[in-house]
N, C-alpha and C positions, 0 to 999 in steps of 0.2 A: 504493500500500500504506500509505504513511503517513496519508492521508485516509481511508482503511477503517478502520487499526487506531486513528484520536481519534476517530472516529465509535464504534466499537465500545466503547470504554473510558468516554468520557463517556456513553453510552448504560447500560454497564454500573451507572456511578455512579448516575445516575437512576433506574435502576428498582432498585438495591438499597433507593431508600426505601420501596417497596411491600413490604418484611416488616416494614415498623415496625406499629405499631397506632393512630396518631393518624389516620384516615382522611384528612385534609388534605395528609400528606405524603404518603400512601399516593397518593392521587389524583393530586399534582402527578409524582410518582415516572414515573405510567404514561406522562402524557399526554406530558412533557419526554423522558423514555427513547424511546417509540413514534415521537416528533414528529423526534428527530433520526436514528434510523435510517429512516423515510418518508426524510427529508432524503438521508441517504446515496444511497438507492435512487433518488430522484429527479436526483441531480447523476451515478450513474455510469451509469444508462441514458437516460433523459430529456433530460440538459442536451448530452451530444454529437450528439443526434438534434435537437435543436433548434436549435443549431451548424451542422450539416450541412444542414439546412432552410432557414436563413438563407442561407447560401453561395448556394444555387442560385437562390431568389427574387431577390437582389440582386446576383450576380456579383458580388463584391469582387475585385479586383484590387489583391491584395498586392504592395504598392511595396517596392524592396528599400532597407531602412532605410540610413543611412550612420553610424548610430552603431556604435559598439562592439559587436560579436557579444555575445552574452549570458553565452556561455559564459565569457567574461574577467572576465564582472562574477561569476561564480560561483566561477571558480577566486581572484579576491582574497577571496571570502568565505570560501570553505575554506583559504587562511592564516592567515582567523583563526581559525575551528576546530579549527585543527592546535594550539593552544594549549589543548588541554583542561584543563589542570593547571590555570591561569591562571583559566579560566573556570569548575571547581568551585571554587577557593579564593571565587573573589568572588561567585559565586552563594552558598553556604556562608555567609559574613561577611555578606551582606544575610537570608538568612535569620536568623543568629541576631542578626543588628537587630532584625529586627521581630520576632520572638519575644517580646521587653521589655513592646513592646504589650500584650501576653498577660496583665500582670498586673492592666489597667485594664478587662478585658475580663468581662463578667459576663453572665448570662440575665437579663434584666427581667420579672418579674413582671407588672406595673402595666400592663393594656392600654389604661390611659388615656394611657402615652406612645405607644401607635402613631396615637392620634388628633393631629389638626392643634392645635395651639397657640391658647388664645383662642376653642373652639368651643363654641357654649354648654354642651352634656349634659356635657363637661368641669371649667367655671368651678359649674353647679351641684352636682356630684358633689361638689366639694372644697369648695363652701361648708356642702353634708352633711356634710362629714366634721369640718370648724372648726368649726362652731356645735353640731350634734348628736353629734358623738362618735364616732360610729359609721359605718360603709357605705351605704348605699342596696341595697346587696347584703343577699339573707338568704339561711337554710336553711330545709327545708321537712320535718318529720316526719306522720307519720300513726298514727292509731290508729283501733282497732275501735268505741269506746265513748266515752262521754263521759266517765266514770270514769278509763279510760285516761288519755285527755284532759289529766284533772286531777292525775294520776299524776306522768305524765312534765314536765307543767308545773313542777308542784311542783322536780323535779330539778332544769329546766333556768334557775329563776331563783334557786337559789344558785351557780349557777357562773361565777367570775367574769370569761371572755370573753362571757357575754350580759349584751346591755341592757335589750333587751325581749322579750318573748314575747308574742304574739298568738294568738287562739284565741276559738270560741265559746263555752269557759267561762266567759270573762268578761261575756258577758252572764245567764249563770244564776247565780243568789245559792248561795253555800254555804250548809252543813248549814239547809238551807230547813225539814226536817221539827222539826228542834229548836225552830230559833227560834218557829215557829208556835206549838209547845206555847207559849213561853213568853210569848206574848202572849196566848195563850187564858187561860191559867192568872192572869198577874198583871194585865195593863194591861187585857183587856176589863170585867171586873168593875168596876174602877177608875175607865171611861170610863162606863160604865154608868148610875155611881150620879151623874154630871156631868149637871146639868140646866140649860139654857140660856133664857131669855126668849125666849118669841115675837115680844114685842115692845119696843122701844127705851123706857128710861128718858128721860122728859123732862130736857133736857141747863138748866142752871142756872148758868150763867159765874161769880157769887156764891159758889154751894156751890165750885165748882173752886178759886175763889182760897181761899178758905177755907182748903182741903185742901193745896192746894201754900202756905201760909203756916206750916201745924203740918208741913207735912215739913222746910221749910226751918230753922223754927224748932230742930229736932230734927238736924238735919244741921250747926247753927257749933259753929266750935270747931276742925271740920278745916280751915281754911285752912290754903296753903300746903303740905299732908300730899302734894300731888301723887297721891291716889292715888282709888279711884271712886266713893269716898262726896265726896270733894272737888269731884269732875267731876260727881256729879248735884246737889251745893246750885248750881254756875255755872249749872247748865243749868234750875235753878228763876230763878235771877236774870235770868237770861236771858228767860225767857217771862216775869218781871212785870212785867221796865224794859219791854218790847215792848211788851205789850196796854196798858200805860199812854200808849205816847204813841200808841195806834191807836183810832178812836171804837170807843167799848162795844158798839156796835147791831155795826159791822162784825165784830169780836172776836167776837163770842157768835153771829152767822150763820154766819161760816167754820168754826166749830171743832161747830158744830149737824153741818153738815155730813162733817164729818168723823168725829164720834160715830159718826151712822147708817152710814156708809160702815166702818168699824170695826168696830160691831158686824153688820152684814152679813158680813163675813171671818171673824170669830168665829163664827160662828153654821155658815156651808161650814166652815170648818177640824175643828171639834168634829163634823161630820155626816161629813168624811171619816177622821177619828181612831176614829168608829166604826165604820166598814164595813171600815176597813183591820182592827180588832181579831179580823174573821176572813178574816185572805190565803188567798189562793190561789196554789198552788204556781205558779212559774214555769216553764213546759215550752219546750224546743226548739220547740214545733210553733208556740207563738203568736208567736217571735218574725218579724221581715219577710221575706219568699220573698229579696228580694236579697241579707239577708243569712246566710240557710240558704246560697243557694246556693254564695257566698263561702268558706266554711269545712266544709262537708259535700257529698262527691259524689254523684254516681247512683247510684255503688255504695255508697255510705253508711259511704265514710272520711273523720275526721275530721284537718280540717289544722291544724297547727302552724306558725307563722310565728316564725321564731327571729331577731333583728337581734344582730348583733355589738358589743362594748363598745372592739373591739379597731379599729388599720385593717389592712383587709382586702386591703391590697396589700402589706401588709409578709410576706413566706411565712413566716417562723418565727410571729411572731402568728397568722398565718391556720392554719398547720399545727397548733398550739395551740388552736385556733378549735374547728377537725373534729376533734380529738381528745377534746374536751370532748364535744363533741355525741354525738360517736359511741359516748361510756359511756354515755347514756342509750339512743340507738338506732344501733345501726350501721347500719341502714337508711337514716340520712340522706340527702334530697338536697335540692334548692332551685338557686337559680343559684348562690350561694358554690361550691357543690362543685365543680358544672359547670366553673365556672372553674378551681379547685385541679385537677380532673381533667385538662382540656384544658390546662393548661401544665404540668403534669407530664410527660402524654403527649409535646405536643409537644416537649417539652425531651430527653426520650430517645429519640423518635423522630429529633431531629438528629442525636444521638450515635451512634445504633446505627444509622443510617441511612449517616454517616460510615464506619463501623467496618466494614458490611458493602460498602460500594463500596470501601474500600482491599484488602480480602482477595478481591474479586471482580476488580481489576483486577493484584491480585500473581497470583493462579492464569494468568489469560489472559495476561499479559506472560510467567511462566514456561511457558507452552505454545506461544507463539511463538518466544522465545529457548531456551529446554529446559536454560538455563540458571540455576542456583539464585545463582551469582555474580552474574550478567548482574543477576538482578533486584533483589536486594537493593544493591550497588553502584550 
């Protein structure tokens, strides 16, 4: 009866975690409940039939022991039982020892402590979190439009447990229609009336110094001013101590060179300055299929990727985290949450999982004993 009624009690314990809601404890609840009444049922009909199976395959012949009857060694044990008093004082007094315990005793958030010590997804998570600030963990919002999009962004980058926010708007240029006017209207006209040589000016090393001798000459006076009218007479001193001590033929070939190469960039730059004078709107559709598919579903919602400023193992930071998020969208989810959710869960599933095996094993003790003293004493 005593192996019926721990079988029946810790079984009972086990599967009061299947009214939790964390399915993990729900699971282990069934399998550890189920597994030790299997157990029961298998040691009171099974194991004496296997007993008695034994016997007859191998005839044992029970030798008659010369120790001590067993029964003597049971009645010195129930002398000491007979000291009940004795034995709740000091059961009692080691409980409330380690009770003290109690006070160092906390739920860990951080499921980086259940990993091994030194492994790497570890050593780099926390070098994210020292050098970047933030998690490796994010949230994940969605919206209907690109508008949307832009909406909820806008929110979520004054609030200050985000760092960054990611998203396909960032590849579309704001108020695009605006700006267009304002290139049409001011700078194409502008580029318009910009007329370029077809072909290169004969380059004249003579004329150059020339011109850099009335700049220079036009530029003393600021020595020592430290400041950029100072820094462009050096950078004249500069190119005429040079080309002085370099032969004239080589001077005047490299820098030929360099003209035509020069005025070739000039010539692309000013030919792309004018076809840019009328853009073209930037659309979702041209930008790359890999990274449409990143941030836009099938179903044609658009994702938000939100990084925290905060660390995300701390729970009042992190519970601060979701509460931000969750004024723009309560919909939020991503892995952040996933996580806050499942140690949530799991953390009151412990509890109330606790809570209903004590009140499951007080009803079945007061049904065995029919005693309300019994139980409680």
């Amino acid at each position: 009866q005593g192996n019926f009624s721990g079988a029946i009690t810790t079984a009972m314990a086990f599967g009061a975690m299947a009214l939790t809601d964390f399915i993990g404890i729900v699971e282990l609840g069934w399998i550890a409940g189920w597994g030790i009444l299997f157990c029961m049922i298998a040691m009171i009909f099974l194991l004496p039939a296997l007993v008695t199976v034994e016997e007859k395959w191998r005839k044992i012949d029970y030798a008659k022991s010369k120790e001590k009857p067993i029964t003597e060694r049971i009645s010195k044990l129930d002398q000491v039982f007979n000291h009940y008093k004795l034995i709740i004082f000091v059961c009692t007094a080691l409980v409330l020892v380690a009770s003290l315990s109690l006070r160092k005793n906390f739920f860990d958030y951080n499921l980086l402590s259940l990993q091994a010590k030194g492994t790497e997804a570890v050593r780099y998570e926390m070098r994210i979190l020292e050098n970047a600030g933030r998690s490796a963990w994010s949230a994940a919002i969605l919206a209907d439009s690109l508008e949307e999009v832009m909406e909820k962004e806008a929110k979520l980058k004054i609030l200050p447990t985000v760092e960054n926010v990611e998203s396909i708007s960032a590849m579309v240029p704001e108020n695009q229609k605006e700006n267009a006017e304002y290139v049409k209207e001011n700078l194409a006209p502008m580029l318009n009336e910009i007329f370029v040589e077809e072909e290169d000016e004969p380059f004249s090393l003579k004329a150059l110094k020339k011109t850099l001798k009335r700049i220079r000459f036009k530029l003393q006076g600021r020595e020592g001013k430290e400041d950029k009218v100072d820094h462009a007479a050096n950078l004249v001193d500069q190119f005429l101590n040079k080309q002085n001590m370099m032969k004239a033929s080589d001077v005047e070939s490299s820098l030929e060179k360099f003209s035509g190469d020069l005025f070739i960039d000039y010539r692309d730059l000013m030919e792309e300055l004018k076809q840019n004078a009328d853009p073209q709107f930037v659309e979702i559709s041209d930008l790359p299929k890999s990274l449409r598919e990143r941030f836009i579903s099938g179903q044609g919602k658009y994702l938000i990727t939100v990084f925290p400023s905060v660390d995300i193992w701390n729970l009042e930071k992190r519970q601060e985290y979701l509460k931000d998020l969750r004024s723009v969208d309560p919909n939020v989810t991503g892995s952040a949450v996933h996580m806050f959710n499942s140690t949530r869960l799991m953390t009151e599933g412990y509890i109330n999982g606790g809570i209903y095996a004590m009140t499951a094993i007080i009803i079945y003790v007061f049904a065995v004993f029919r005693n309300l003293r019994t139980v409680i004493f």
